[in-house]
PDB file with one MODEL, atoms N, CA, C and O in Angstrom:
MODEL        1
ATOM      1  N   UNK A   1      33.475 123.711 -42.150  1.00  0.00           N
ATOM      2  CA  UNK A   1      33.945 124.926 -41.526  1.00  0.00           C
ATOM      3  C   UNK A   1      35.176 124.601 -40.672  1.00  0.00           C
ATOM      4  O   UNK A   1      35.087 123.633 -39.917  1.00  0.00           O
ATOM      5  N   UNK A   2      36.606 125.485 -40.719  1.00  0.00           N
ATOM      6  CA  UNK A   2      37.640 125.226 -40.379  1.00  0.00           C
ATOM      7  C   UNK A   2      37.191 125.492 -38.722  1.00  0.00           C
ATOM      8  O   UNK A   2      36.606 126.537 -38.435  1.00  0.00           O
ATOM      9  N   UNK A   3      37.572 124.268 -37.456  1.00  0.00           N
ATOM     10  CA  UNK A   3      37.948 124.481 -36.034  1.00  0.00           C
ATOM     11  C   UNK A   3      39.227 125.327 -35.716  1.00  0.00           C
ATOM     12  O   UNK A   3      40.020 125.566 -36.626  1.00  0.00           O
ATOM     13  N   UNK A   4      39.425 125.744 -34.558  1.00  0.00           N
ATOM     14  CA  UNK A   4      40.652 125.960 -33.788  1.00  0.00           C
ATOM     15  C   UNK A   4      40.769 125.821 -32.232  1.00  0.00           C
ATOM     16  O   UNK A   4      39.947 126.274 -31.436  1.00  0.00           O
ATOM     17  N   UNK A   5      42.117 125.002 -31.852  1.00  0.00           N
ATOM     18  CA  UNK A   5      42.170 124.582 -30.905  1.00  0.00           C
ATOM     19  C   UNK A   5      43.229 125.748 -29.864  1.00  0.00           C
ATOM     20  O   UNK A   5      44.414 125.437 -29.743  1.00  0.00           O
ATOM     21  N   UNK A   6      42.852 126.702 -29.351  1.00  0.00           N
ATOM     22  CA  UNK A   6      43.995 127.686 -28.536  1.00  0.00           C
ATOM     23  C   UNK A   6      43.899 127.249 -26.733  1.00  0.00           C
ATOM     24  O   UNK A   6      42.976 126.851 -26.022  1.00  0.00           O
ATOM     25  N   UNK A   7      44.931 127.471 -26.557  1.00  0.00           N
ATOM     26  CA  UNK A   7      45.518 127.414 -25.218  1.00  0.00           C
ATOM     27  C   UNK A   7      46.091 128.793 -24.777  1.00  0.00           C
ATOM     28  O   UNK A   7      46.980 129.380 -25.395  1.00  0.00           O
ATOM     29  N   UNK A   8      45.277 129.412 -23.236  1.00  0.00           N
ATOM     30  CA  UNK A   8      45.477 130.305 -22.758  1.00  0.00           C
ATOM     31  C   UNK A   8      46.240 130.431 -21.700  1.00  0.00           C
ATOM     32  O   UNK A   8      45.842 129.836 -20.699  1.00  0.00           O
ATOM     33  N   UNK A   9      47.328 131.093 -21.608  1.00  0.00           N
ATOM     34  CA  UNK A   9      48.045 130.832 -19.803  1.00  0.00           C
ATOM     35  C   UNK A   9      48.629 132.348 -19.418  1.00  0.00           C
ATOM     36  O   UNK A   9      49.319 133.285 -19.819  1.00  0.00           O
ATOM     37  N   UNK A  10      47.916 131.911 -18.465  1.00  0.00           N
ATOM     38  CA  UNK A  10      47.621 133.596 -17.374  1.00  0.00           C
ATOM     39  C   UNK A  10      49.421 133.723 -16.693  1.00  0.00           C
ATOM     40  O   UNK A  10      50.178 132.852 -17.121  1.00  0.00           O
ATOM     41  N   UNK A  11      49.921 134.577 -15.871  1.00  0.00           N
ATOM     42  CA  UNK A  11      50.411 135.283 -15.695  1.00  0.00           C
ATOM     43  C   UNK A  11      50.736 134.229 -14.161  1.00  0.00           C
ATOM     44  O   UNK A  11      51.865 134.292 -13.673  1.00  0.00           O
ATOM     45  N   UNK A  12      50.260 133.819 -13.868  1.00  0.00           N
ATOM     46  CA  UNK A  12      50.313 132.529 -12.857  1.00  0.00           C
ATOM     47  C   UNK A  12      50.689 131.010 -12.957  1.00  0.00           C
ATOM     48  O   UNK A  12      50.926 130.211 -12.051  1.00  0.00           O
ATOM     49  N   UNK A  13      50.678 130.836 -14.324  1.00  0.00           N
ATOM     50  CA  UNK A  13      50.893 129.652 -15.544  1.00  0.00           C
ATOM     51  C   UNK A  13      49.879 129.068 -15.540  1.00  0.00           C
ATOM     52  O   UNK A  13      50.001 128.080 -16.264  1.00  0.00           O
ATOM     53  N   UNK A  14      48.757 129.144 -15.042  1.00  0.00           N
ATOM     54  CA  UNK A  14      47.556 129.120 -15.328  1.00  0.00           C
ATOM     55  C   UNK A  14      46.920 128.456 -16.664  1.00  0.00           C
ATOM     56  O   UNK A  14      46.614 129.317 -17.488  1.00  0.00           O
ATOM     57  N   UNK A  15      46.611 126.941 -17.127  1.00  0.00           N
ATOM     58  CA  UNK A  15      46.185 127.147 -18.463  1.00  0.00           C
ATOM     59  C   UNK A  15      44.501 126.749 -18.875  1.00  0.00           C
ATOM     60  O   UNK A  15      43.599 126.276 -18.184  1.00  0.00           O
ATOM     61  N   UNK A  16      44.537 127.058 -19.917  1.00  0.00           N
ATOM     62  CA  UNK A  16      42.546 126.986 -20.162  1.00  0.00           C
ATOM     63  C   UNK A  16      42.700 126.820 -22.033  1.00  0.00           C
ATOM     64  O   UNK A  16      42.796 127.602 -22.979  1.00  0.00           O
ATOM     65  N   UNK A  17      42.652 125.253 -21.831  1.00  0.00           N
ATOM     66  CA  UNK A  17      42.439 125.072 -23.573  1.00  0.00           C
ATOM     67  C   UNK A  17      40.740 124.961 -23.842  1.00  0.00           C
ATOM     68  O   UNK A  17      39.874 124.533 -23.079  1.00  0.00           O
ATOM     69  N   UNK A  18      40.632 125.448 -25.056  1.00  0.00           N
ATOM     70  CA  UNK A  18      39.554 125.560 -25.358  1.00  0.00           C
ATOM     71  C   UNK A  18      39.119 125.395 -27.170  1.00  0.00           C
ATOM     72  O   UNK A  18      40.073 125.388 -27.948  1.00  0.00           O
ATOM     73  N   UNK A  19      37.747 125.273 -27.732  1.00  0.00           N
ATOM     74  CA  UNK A  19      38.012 125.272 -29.047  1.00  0.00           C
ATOM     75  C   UNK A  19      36.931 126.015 -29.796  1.00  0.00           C
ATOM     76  O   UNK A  19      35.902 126.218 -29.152  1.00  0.00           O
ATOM     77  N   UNK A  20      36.985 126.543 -31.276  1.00  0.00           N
ATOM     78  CA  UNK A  20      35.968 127.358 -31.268  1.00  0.00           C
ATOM     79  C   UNK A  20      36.448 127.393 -32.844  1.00  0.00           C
ATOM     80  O   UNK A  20      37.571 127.177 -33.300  1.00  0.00           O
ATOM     81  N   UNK A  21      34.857 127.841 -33.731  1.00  0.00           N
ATOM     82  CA  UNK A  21      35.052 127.902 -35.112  1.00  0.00           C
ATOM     83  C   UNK A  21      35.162 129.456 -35.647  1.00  0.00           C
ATOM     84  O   UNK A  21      35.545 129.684 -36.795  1.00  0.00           O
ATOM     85  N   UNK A  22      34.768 130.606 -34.649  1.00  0.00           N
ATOM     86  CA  UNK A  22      35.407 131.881 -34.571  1.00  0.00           C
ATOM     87  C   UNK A  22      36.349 132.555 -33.722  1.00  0.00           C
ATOM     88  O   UNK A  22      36.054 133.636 -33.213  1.00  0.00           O
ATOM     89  N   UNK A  23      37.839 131.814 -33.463  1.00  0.00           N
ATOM     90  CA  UNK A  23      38.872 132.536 -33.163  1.00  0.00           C
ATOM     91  C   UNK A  23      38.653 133.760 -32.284  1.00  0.00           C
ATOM     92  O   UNK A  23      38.653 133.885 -31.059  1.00  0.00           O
ATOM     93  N   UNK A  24      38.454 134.689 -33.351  1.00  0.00           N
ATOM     94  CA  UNK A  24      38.468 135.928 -32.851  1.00  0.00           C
ATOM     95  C   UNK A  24      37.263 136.423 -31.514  1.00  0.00           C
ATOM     96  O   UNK A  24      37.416 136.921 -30.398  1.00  0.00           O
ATOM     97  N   UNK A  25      36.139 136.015 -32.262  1.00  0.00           N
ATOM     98  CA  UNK A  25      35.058 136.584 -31.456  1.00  0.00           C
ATOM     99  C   UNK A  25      35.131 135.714 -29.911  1.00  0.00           C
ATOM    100  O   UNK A  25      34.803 136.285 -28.871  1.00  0.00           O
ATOM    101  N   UNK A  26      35.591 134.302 -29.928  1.00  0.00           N
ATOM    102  CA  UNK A  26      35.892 133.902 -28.938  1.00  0.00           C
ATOM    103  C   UNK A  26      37.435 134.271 -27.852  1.00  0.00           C
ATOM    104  O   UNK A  26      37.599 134.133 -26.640  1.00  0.00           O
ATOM    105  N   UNK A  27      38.094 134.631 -28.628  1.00  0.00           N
ATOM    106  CA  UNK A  27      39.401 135.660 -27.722  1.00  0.00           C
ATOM    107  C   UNK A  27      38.690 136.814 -27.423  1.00  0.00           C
ATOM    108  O   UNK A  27      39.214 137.498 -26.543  1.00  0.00           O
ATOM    109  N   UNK A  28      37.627 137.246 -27.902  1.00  0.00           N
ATOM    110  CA  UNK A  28      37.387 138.532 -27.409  1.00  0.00           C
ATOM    111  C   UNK A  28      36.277 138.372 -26.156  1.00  0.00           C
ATOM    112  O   UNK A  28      36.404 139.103 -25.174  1.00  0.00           O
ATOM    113  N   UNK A  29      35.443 137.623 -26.205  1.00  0.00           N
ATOM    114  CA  UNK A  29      34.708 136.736 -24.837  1.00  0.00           C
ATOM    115  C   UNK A  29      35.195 136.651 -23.942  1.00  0.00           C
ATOM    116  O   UNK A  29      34.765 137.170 -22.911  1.00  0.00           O
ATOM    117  N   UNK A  30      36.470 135.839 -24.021  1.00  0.00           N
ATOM    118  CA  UNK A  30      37.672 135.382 -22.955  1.00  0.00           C
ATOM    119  C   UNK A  30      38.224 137.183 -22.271  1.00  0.00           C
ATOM    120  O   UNK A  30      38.276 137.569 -21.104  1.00  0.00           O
ATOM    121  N   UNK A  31      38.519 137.848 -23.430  1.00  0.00           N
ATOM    122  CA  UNK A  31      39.243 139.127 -22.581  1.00  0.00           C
ATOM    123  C   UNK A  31      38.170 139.864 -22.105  1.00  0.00           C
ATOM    124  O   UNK A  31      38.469 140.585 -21.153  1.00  0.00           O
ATOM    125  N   UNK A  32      37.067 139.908 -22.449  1.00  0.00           N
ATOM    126  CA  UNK A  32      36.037 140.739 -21.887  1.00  0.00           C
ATOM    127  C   UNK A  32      35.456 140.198 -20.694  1.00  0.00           C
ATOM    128  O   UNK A  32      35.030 140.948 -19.815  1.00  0.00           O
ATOM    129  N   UNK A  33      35.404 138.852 -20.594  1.00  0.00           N
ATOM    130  CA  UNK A  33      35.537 138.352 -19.225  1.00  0.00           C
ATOM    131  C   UNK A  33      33.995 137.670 -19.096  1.00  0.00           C
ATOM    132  O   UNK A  33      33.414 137.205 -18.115  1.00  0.00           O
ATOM    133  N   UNK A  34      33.660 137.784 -20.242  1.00  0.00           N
ATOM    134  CA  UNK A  34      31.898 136.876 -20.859  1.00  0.00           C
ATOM    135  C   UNK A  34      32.299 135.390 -20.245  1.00  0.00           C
ATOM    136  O   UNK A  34      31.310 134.775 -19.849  1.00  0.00           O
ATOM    137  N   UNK A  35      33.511 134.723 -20.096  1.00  0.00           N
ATOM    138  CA  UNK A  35      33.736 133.161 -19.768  1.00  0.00           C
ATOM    139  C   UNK A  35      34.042 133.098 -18.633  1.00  0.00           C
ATOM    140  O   UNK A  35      35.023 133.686 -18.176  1.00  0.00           O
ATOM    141  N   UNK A  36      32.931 132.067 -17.678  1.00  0.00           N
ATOM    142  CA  UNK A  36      32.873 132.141 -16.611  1.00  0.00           C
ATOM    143  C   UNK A  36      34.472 131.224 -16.087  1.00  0.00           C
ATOM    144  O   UNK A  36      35.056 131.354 -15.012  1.00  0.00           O
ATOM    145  N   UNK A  37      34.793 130.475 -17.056  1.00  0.00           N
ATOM    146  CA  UNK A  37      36.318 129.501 -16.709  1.00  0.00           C
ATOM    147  C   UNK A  37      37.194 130.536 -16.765  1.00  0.00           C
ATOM    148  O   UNK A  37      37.748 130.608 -15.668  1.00  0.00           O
ATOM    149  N   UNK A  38      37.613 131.421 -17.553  1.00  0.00           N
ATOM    150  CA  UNK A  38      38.648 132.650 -17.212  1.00  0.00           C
ATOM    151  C   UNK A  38      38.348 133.433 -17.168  1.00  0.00           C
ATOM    152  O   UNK A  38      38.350 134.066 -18.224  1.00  0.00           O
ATOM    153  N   UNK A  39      37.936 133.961 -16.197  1.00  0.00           N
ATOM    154  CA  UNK A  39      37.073 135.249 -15.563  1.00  0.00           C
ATOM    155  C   UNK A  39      38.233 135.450 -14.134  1.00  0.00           C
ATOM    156  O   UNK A  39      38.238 136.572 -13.628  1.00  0.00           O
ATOM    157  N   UNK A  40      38.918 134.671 -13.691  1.00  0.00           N
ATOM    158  CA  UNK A  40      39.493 134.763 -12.788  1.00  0.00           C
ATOM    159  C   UNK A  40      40.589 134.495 -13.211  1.00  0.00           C
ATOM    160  O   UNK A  40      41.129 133.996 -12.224  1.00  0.00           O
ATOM    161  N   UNK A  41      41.456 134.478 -14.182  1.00  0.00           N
ATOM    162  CA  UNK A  41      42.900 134.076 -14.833  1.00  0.00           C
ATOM    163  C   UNK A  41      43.255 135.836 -14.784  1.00  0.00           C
ATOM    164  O   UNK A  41      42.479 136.680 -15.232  1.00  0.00           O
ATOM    165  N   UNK A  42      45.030 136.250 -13.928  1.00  0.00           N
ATOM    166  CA  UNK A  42      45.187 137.078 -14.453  1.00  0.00           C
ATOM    167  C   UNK A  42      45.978 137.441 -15.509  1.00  0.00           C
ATOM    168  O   UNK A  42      47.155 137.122 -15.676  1.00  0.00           O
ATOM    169  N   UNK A  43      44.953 138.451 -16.563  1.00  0.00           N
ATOM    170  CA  UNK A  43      45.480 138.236 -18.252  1.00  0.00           C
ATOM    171  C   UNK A  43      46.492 137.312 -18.580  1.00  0.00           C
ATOM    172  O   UNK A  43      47.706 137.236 -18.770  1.00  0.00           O
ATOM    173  N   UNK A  44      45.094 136.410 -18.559  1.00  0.00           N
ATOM    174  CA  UNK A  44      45.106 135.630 -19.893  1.00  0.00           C
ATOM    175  C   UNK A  44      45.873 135.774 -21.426  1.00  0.00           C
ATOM    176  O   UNK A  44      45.256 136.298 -22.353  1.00  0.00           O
ATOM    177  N   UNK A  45      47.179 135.297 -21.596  1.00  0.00           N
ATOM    178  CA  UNK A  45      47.761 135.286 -23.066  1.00  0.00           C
ATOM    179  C   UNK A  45      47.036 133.964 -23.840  1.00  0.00           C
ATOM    180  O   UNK A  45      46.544 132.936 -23.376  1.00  0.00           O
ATOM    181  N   UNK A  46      47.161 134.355 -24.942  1.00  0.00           N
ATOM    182  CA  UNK A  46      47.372 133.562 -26.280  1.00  0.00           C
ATOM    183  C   UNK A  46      48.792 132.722 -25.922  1.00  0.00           C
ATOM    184  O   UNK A  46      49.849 133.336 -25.776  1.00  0.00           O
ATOM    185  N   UNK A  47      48.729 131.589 -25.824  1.00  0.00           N
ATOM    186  CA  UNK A  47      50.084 130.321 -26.094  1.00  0.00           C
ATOM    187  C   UNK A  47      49.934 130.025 -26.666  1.00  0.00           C
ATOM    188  O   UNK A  47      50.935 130.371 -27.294  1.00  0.00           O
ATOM    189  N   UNK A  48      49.419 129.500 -27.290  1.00  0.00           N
ATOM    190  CA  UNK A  48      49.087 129.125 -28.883  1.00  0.00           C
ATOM    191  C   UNK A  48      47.642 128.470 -29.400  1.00  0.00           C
ATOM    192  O   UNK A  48      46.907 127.851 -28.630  1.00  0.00           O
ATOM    193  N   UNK A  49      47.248 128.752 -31.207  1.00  0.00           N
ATOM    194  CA  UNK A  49      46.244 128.779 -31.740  1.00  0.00           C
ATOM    195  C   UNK A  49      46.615 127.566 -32.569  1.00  0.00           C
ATOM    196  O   UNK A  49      47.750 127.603 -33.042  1.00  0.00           O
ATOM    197  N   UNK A  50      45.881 126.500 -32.836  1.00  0.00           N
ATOM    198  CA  UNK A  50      46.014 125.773 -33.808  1.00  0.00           C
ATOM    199  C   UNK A  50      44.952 125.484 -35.035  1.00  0.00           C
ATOM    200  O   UNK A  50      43.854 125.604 -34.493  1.00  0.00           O
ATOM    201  N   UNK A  51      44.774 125.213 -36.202  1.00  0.00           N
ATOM    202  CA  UNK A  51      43.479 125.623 -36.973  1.00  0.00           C
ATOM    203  C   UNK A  51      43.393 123.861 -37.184  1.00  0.00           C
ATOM    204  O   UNK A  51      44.430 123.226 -37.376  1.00  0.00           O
ATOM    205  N   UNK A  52      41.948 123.134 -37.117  1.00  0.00           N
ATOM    206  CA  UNK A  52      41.420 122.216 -38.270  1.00  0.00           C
ATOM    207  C   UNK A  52      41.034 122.311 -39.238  1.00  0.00           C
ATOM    208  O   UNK A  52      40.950 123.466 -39.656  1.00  0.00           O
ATOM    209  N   UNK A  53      40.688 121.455 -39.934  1.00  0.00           N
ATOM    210  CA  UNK A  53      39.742 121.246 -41.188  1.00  0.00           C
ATOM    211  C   UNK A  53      38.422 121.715 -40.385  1.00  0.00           C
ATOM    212  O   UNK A  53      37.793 122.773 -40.351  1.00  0.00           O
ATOM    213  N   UNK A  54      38.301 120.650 -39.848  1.00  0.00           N
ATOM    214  CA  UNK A  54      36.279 121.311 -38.916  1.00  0.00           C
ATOM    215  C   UNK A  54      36.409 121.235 -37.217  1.00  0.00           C
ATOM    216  O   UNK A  54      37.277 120.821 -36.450  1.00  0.00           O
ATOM    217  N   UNK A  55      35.136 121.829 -37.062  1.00  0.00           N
ATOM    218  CA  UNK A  55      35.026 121.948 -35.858  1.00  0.00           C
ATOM    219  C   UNK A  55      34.881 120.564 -34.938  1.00  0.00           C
ATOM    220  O   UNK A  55      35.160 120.374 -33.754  1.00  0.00           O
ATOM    221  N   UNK A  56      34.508 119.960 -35.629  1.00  0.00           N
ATOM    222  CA  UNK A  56      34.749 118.302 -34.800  1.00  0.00           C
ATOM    223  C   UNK A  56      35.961 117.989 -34.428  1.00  0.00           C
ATOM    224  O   UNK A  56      36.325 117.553 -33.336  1.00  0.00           O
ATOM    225  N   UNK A  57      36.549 118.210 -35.317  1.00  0.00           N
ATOM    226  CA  UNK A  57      38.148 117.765 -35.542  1.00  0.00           C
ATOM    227  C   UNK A  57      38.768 118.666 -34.567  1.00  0.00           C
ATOM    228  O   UNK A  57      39.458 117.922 -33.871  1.00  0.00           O
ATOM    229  N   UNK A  58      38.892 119.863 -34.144  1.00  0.00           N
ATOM    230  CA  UNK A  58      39.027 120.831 -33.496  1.00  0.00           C
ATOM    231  C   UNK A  58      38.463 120.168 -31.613  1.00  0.00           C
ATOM    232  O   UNK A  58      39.043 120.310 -30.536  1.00  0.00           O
ATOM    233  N   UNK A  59      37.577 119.697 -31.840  1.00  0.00           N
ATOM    234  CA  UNK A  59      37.107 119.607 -30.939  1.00  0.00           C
ATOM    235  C   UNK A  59      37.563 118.355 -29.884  1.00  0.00           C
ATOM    236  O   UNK A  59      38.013 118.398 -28.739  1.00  0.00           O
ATOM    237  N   UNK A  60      37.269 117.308 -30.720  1.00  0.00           N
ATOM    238  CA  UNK A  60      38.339 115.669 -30.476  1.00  0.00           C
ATOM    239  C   UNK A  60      39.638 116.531 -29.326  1.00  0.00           C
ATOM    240  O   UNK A  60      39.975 116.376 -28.152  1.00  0.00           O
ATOM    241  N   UNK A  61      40.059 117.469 -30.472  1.00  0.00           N
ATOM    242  CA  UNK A  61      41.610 117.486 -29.854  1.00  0.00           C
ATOM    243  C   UNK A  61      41.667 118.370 -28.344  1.00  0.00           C
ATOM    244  O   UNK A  61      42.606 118.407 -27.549  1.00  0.00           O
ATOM    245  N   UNK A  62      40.636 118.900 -28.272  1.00  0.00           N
ATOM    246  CA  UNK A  62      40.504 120.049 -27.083  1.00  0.00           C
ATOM    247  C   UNK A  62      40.146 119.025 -26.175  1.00  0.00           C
ATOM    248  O   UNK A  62      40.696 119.141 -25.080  1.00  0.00           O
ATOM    249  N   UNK A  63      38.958 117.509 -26.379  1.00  0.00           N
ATOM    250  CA  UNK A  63      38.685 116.880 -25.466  1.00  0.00           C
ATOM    251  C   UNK A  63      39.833 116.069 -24.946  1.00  0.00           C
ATOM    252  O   UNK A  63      39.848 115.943 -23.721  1.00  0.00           O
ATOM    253  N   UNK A  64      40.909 115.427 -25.696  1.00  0.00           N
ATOM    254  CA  UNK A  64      41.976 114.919 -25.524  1.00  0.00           C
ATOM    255  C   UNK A  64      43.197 115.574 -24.892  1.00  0.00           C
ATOM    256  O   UNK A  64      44.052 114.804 -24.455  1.00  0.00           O
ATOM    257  N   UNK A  65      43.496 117.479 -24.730  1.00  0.00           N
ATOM    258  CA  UNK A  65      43.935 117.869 -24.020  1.00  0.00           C
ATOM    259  C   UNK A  65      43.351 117.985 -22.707  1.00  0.00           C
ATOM    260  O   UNK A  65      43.986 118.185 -21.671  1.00  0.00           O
ATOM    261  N   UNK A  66      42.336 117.873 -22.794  1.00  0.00           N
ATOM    262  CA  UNK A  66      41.771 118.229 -21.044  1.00  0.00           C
ATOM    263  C   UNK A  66      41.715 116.784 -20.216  1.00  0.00           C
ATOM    264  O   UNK A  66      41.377 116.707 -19.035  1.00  0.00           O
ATOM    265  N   UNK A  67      42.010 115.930 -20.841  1.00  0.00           N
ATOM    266  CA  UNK A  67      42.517 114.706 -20.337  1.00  0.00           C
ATOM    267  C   UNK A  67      43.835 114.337 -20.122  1.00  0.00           C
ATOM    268  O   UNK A  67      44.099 113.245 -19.619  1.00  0.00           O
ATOM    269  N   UNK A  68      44.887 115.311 -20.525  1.00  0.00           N
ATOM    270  CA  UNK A  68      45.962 115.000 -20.420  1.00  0.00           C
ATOM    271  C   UNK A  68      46.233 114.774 -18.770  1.00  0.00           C
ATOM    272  O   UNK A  68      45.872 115.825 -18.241  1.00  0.00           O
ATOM    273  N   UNK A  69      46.663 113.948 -17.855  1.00  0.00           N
ATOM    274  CA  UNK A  69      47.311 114.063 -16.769  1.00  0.00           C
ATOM    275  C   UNK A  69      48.227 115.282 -16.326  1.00  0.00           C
ATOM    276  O   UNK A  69      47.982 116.088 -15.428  1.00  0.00           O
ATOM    277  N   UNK A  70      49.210 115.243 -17.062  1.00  0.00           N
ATOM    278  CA  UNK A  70      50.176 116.379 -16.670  1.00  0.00           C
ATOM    279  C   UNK A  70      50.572 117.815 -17.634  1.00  0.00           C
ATOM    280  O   UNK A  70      50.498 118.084 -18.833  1.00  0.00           O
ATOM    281  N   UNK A  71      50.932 118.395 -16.652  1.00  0.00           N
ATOM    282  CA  UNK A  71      50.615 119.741 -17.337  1.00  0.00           C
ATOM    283  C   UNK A  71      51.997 119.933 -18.347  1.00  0.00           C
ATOM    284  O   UNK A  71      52.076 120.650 -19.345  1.00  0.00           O
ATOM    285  N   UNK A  72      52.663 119.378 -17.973  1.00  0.00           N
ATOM    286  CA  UNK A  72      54.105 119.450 -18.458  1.00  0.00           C
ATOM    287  C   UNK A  72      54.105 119.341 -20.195  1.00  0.00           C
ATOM    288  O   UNK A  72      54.754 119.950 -21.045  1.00  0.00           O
ATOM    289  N   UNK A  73      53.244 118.457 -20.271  1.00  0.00           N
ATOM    290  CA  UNK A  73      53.025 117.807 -22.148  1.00  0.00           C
ATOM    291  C   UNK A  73      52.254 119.144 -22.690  1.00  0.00           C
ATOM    292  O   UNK A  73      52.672 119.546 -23.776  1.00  0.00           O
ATOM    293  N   UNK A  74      51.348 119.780 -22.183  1.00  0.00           N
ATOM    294  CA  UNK A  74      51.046 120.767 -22.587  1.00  0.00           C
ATOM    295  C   UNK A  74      51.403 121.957 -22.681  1.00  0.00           C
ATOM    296  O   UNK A  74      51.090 122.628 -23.665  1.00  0.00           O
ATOM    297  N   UNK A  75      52.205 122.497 -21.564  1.00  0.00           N
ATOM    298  CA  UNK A  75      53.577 123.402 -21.614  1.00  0.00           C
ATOM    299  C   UNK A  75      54.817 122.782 -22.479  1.00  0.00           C
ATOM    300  O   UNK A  75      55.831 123.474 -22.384  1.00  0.00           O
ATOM    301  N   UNK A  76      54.930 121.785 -23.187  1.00  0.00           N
ATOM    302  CA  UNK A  76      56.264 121.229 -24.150  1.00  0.00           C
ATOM    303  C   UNK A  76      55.425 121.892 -25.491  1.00  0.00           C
ATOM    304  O   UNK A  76      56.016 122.760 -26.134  1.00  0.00           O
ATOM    305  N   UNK A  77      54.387 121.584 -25.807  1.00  0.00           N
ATOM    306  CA  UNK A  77      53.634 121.787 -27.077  1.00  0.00           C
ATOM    307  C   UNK A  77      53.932 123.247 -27.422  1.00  0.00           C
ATOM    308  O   UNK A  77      54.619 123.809 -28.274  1.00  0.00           O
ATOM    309  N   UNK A  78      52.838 123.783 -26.039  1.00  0.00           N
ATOM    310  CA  UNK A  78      53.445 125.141 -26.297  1.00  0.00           C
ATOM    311  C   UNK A  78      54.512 125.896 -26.561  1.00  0.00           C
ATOM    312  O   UNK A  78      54.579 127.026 -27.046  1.00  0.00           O
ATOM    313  N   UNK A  79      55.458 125.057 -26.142  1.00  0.00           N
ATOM    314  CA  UNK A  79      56.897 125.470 -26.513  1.00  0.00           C
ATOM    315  C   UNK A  79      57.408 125.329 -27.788  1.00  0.00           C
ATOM    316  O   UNK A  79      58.201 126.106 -28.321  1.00  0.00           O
ATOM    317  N   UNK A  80      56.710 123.825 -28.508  1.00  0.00           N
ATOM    318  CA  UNK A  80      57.459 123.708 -29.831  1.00  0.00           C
ATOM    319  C   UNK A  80      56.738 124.362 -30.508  1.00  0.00           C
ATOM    320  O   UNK A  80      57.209 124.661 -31.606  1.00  0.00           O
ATOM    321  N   UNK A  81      55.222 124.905 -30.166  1.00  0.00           N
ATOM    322  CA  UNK A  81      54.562 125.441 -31.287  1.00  0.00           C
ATOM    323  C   UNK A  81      53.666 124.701 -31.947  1.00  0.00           C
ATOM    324  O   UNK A  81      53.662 124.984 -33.145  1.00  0.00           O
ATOM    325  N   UNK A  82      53.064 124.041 -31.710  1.00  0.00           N
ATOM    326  CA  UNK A  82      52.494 122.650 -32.082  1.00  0.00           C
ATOM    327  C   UNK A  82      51.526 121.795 -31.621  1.00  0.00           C
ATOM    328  O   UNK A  82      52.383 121.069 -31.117  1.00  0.00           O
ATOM    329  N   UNK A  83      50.644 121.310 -31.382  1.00  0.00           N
ATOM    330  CA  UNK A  83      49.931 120.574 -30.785  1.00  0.00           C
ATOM    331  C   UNK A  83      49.551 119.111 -31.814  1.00  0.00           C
ATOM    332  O   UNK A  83      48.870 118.859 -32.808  1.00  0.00           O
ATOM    333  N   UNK A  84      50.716 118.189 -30.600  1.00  0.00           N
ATOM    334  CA  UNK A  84      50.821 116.922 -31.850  1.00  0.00           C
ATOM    335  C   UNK A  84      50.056 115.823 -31.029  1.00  0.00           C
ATOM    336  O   UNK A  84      50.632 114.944 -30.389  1.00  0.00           O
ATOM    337  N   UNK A  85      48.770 115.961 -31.114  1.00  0.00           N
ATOM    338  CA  UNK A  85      47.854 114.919 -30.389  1.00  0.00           C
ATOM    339  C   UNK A  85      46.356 115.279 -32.317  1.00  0.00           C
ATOM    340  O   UNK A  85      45.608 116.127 -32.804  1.00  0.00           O
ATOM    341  N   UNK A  86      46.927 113.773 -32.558  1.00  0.00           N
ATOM    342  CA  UNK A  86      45.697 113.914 -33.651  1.00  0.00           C
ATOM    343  C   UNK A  86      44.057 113.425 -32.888  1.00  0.00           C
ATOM    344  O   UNK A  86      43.693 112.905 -31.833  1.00  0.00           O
ATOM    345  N   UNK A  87      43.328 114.023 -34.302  1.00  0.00           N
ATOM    346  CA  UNK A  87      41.706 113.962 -34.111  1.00  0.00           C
ATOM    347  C   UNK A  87      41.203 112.539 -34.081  1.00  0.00           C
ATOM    348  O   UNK A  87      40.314 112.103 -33.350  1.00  0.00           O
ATOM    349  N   UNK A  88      41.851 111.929 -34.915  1.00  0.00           N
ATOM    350  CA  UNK A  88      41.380 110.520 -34.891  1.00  0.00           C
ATOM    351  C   UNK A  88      41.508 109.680 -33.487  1.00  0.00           C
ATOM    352  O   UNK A  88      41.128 108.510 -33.431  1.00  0.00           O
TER     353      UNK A  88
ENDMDL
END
């Protein structure tokens, strides 16, 4: 089953990566305000969605962004469109 890895940033620059094997139903959690981590972001955008092969793979990469030190590498990604940190 295909993962996806999206990154959310609020209106404050605010960001909240996260990963999930239904996209949708999980953006709709996040805006309805079901997630206790952005429940306090104000609106929350989409910066970008990235898809895996599986949800593991998806997942690796969400644990490896929330380790990043600086926020800066993750605001560049977002910029190129891309998230170039592999699963392996």
């Amino acid at each position: 089953m295909k993962g996806y890895v999206y990154i959310l940033q609020d209106q404050k620059g605010r960001l909240y990566v996260g990963s999930t094997e239904d996209i949708k139903r999980r953006l709709r959690q996040h805006r309805l305000g079901h997630t206790q981590t952005t429940r306090n972001m104000t609106l929350p955008k989409v910066a970008l969605i990235q898809e895996y092969d599986t949800l593991e793979a998806a997942r690796l990469v969400e644990r490896r962004l929330k380790r990043l030190k600086r926020k800066d590498y993750v605001l560049k990604m977002i910029a190129d469109g891309h998230i170039n940190i592999e699963p392996s």
